[in-house]
PDB file as gemmi writes it, atoms N, CA and C in Angstrom:
CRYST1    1.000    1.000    1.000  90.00  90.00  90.00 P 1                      
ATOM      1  N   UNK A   1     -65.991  25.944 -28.177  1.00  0.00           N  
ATOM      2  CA  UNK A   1     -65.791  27.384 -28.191  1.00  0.00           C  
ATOM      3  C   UNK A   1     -64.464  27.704 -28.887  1.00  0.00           C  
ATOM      4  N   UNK A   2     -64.627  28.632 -29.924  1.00  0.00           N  
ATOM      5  CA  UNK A   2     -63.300  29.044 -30.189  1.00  0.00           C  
ATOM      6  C   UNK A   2     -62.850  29.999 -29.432  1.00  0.00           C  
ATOM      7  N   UNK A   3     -61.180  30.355 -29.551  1.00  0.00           N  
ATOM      8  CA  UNK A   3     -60.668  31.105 -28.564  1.00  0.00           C  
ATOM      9  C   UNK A   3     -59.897  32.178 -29.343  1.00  0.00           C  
ATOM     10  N   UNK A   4     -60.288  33.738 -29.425  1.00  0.00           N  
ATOM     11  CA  UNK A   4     -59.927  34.932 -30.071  1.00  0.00           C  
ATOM     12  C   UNK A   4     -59.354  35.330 -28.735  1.00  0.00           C  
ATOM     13  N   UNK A   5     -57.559  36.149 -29.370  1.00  0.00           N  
ATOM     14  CA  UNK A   5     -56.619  36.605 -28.985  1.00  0.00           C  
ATOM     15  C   UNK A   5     -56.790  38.110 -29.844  1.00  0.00           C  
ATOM     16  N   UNK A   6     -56.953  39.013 -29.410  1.00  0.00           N  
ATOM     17  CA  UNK A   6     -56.481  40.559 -29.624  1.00  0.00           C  
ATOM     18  C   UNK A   6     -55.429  41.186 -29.528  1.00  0.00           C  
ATOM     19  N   UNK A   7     -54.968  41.588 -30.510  1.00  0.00           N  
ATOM     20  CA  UNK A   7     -53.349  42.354 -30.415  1.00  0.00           C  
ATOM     21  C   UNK A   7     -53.662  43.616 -30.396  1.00  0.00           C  
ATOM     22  N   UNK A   8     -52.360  44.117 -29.576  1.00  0.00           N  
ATOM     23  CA  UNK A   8     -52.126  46.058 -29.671  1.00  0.00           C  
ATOM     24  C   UNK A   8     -53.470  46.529 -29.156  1.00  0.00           C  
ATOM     25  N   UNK A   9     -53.602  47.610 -30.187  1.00  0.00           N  
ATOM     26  CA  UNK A   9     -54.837  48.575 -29.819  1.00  0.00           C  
ATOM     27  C   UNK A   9     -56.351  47.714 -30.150  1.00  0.00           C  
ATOM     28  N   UNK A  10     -56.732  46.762 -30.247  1.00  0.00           N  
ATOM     29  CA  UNK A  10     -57.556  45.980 -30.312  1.00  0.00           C  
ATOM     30  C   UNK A  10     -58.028  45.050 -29.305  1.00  0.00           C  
ATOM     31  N   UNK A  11     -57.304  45.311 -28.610  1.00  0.00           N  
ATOM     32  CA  UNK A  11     -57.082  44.722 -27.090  1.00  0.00           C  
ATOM     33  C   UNK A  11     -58.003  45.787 -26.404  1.00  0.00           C  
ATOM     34  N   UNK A  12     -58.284  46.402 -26.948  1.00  0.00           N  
ATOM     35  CA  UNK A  12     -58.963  48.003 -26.245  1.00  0.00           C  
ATOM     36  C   UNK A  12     -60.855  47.226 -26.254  1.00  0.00           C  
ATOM     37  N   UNK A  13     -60.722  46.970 -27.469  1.00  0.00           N  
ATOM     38  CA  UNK A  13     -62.486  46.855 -27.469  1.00  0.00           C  
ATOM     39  C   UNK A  13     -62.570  45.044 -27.427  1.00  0.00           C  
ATOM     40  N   UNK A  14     -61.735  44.245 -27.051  1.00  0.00           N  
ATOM     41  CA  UNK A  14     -62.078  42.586 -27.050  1.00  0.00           C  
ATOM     42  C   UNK A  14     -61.420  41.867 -25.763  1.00  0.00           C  
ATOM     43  N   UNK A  15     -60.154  42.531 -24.943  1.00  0.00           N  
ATOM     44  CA  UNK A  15     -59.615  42.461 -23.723  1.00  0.00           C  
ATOM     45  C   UNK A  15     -58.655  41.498 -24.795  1.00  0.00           C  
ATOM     46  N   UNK A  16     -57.834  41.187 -24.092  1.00  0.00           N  
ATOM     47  CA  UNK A  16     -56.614  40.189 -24.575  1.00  0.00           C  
ATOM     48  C   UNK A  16     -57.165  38.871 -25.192  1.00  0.00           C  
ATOM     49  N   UNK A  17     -57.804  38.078 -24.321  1.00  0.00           N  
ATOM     50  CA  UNK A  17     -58.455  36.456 -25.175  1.00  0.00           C  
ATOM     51  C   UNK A  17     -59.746  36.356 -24.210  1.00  0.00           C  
ATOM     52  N   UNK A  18     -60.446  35.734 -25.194  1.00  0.00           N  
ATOM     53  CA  UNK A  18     -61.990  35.132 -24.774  1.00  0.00           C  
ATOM     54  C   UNK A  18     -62.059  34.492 -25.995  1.00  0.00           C  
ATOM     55  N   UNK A  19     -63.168  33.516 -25.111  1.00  0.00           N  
ATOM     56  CA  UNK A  19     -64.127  32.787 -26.419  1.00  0.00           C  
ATOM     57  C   UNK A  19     -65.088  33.117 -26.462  1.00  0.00           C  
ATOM     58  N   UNK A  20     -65.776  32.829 -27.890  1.00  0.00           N  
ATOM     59  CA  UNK A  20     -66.890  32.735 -28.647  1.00  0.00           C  
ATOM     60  C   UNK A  20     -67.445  31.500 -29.180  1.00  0.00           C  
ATOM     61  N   UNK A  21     -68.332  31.272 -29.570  1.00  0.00           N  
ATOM     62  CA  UNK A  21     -69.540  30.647 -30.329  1.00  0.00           C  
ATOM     63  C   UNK A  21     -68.841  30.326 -31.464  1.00  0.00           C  
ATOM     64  N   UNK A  22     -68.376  29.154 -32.570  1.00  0.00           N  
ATOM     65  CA  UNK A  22     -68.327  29.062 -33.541  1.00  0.00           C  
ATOM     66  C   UNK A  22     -69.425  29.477 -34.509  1.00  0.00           C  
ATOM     67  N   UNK A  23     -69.135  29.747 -35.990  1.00  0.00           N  
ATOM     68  CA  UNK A  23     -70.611  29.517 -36.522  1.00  0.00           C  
ATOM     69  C   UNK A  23     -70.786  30.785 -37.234  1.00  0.00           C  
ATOM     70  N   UNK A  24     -70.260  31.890 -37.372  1.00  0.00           N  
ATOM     71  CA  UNK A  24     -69.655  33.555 -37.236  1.00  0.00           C  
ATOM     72  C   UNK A  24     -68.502  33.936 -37.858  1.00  0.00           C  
ATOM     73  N   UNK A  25     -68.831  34.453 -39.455  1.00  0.00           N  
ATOM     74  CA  UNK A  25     -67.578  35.050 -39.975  1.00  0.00           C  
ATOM     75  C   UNK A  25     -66.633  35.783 -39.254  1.00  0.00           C  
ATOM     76  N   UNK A  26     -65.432  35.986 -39.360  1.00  0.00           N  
ATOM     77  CA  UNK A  26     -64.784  36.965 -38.809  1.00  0.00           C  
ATOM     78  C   UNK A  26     -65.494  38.432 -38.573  1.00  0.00           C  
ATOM     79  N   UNK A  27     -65.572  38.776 -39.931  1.00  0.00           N  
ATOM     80  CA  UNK A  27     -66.790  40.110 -39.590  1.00  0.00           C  
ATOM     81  C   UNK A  27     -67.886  40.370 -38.632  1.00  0.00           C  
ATOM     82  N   UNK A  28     -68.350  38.752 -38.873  1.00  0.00           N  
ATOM     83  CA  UNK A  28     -69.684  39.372 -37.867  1.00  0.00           C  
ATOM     84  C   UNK A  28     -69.003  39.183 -36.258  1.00  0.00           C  
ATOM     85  N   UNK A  29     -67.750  38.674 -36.519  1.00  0.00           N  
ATOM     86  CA  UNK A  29     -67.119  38.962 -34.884  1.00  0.00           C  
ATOM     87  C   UNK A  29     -66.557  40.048 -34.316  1.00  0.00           C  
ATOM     88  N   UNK A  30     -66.256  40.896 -35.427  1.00  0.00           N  
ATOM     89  CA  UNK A  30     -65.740  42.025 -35.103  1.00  0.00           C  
ATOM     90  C   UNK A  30     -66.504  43.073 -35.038  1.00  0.00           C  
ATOM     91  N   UNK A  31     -68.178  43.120 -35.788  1.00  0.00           N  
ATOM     92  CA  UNK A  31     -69.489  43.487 -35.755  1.00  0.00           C  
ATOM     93  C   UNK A  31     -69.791  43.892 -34.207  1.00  0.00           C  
ATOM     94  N   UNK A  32     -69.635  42.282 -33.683  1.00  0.00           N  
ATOM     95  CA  UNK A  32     -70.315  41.357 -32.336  1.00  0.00           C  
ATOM     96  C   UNK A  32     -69.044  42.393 -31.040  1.00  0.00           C  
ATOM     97  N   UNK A  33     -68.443  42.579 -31.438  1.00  0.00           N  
ATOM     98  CA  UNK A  33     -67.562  43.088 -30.654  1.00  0.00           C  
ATOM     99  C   UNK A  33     -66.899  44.592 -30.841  1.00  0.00           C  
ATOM    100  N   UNK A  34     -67.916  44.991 -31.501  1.00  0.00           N  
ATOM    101  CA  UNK A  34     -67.235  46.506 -31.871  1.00  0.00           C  
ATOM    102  C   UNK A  34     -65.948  47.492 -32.291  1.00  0.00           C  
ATOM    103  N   UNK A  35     -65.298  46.076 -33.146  1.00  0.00           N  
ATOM    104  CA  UNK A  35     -64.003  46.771 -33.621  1.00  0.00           C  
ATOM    105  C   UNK A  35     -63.959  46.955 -35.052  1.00  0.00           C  
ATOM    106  N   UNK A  36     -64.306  48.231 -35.369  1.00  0.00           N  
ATOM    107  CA  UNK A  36     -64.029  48.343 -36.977  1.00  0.00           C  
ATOM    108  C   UNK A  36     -63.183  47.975 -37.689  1.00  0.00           C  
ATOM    109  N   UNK A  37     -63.968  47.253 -38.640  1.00  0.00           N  
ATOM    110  CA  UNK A  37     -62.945  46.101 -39.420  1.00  0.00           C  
ATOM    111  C   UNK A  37     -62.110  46.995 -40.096  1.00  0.00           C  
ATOM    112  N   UNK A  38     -61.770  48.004 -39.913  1.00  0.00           N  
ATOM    113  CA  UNK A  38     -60.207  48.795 -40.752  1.00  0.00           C  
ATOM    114  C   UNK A  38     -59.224  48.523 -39.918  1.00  0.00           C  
ATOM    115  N   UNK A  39     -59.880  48.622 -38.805  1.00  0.00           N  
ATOM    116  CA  UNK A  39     -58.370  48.479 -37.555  1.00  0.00           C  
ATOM    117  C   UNK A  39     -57.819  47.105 -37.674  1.00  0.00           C  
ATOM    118  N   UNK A  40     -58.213  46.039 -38.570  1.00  0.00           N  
ATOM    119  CA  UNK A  40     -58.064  45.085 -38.019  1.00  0.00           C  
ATOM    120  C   UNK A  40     -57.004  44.699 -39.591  1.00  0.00           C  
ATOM    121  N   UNK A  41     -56.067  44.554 -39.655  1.00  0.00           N  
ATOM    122  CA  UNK A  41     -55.043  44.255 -40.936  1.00  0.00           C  
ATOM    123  C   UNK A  41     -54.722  43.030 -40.793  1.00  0.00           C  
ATOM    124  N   UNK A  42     -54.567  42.050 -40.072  1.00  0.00           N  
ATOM    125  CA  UNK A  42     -54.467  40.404 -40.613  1.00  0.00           C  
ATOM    126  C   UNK A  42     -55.112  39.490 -39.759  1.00  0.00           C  
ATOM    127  N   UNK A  43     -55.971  38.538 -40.229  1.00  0.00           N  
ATOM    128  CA  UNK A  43     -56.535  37.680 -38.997  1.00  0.00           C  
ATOM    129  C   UNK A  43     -55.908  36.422 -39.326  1.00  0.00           C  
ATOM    130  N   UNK A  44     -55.475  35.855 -38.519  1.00  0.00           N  
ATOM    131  CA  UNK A  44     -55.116  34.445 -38.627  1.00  0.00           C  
ATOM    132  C   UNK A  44     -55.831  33.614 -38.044  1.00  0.00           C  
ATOM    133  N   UNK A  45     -56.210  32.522 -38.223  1.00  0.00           N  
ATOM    134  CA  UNK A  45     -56.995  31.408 -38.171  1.00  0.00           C  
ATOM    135  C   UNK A  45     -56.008  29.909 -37.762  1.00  0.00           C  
ATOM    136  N   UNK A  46     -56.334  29.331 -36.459  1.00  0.00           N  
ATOM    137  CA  UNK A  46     -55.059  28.610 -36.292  1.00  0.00           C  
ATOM    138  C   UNK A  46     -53.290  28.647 -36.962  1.00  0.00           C  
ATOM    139  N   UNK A  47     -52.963  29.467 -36.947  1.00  0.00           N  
ATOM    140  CA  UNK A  47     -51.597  29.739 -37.729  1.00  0.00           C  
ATOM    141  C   UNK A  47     -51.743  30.313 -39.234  1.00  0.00           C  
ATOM    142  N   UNK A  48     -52.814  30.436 -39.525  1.00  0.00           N  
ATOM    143  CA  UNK A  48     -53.111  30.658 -41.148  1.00  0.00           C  
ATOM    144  C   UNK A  48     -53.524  31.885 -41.749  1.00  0.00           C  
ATOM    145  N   UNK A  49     -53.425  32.463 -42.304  1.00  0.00           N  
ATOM    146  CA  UNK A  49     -54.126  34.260 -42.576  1.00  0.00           C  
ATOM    147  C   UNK A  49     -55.044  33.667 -43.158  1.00  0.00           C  
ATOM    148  N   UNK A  50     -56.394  34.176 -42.783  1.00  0.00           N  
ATOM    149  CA  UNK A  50     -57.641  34.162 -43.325  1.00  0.00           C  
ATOM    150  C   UNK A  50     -58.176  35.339 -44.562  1.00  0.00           C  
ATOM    151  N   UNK A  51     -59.475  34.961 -44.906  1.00  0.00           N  
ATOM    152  CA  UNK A  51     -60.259  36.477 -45.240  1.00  0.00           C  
ATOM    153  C   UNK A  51     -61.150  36.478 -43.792  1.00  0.00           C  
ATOM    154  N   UNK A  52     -61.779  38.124 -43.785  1.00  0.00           N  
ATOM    155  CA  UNK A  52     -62.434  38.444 -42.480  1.00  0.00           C  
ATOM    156  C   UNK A  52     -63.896  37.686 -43.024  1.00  0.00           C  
ATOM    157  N   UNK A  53     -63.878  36.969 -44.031  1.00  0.00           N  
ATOM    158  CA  UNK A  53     -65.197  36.019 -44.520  1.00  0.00           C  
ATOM    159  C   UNK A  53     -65.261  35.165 -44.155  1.00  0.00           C  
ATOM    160  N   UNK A  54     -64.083  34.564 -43.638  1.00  0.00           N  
ATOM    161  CA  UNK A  54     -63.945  33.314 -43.231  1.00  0.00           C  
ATOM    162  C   UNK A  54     -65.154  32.729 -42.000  1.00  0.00           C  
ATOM    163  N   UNK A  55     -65.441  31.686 -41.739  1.00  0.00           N  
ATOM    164  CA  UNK A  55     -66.668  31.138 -40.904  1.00  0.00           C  
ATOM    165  C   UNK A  55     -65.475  30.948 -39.671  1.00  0.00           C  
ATOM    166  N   UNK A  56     -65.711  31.012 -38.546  1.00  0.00           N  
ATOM    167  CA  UNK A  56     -65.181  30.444 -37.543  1.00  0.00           C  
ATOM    168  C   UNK A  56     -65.979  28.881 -36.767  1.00  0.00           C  
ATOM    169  N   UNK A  57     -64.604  28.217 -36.737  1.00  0.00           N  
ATOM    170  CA  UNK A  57     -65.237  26.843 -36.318  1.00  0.00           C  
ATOM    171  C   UNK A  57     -64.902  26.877 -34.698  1.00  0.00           C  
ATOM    172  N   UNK A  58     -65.734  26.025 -33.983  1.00  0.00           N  
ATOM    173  CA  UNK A  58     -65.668  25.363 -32.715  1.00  0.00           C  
ATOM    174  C   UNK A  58     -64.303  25.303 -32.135  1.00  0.00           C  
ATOM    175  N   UNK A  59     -63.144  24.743 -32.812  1.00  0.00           N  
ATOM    176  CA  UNK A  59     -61.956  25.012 -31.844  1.00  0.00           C  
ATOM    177  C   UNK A  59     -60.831  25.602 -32.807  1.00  0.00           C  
ATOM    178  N   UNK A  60     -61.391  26.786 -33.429  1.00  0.00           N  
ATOM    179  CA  UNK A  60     -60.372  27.174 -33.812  1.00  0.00           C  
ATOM    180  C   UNK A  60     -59.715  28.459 -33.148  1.00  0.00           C  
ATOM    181  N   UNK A  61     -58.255  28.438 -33.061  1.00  0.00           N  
ATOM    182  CA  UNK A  61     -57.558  29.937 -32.651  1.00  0.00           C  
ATOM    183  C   UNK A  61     -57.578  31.076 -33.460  1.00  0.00           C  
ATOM    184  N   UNK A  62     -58.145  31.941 -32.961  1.00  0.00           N  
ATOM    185  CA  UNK A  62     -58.448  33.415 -33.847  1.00  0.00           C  
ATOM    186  C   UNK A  62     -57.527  34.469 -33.292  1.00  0.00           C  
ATOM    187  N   UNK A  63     -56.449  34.837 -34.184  1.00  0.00           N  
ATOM    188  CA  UNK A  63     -55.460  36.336 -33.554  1.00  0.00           C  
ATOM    189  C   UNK A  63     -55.906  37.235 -34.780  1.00  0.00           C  
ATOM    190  N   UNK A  64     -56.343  38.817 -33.709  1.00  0.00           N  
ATOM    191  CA  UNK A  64     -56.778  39.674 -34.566  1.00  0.00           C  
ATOM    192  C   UNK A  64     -55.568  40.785 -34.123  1.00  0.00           C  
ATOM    193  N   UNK A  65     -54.873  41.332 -35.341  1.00  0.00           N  
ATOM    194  CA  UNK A  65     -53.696  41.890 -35.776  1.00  0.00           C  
ATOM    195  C   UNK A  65     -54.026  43.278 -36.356  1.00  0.00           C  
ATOM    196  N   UNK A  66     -53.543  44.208 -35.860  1.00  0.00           N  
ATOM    197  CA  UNK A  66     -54.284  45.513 -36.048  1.00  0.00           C  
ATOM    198  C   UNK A  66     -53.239  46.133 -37.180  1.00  0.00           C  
ATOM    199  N   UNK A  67     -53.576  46.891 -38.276  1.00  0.00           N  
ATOM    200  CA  UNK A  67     -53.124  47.593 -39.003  1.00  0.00           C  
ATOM    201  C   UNK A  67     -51.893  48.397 -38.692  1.00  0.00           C  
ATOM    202  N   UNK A  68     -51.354  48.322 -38.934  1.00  0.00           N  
ATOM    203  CA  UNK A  68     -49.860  49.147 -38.104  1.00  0.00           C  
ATOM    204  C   UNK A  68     -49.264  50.000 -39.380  1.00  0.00           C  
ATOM    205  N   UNK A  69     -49.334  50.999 -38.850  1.00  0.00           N  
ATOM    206  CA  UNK A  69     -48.861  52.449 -39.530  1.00  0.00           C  
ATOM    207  C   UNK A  69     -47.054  52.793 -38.936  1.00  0.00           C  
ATOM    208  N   UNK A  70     -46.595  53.722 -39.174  1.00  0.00           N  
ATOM    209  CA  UNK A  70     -45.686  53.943 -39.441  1.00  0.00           C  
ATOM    210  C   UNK A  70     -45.528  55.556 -40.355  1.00  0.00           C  
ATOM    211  N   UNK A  71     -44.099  56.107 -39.648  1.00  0.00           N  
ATOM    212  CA  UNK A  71     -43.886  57.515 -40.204  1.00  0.00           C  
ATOM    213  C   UNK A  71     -42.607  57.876 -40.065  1.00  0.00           C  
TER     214      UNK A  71                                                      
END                                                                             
């Protein structure tokens, strides 16, 4: 199982950490979990910035990093 961490306001629609199913682009995880992929501005992949294309494997760490605005 991989293990996705949610930051900030994204924490709203995924709770802080759970796992998932490897096997599942980023997209279709954020699909699977109802967070529109705009909110979502950097995913990292065990320490690494991904694309949201990326496949998720079996034990990898997923932090989803929400777009952060500013004024």
């Amino acid at each position: 199982m991989a293990k996705v961490k949610a930051v900030g306001i994204l924490s709203r629609y995924a709770g802080d950490e759970m796992e998932v199913e490897g096997g599942k682009s980023v997209e279709e995880l954020l699909a699977s979990l109802g967070i529109p992929s705009p909110l979502v501005g950097i995913v990292l992949v065990n320490g690494r910035q991904v694309e949201k294309s990326y496949v998720i494997g079996e034990k990898d760490e997923v932090k989803l990093i929400p777009l952060l605005g500013g004024g």
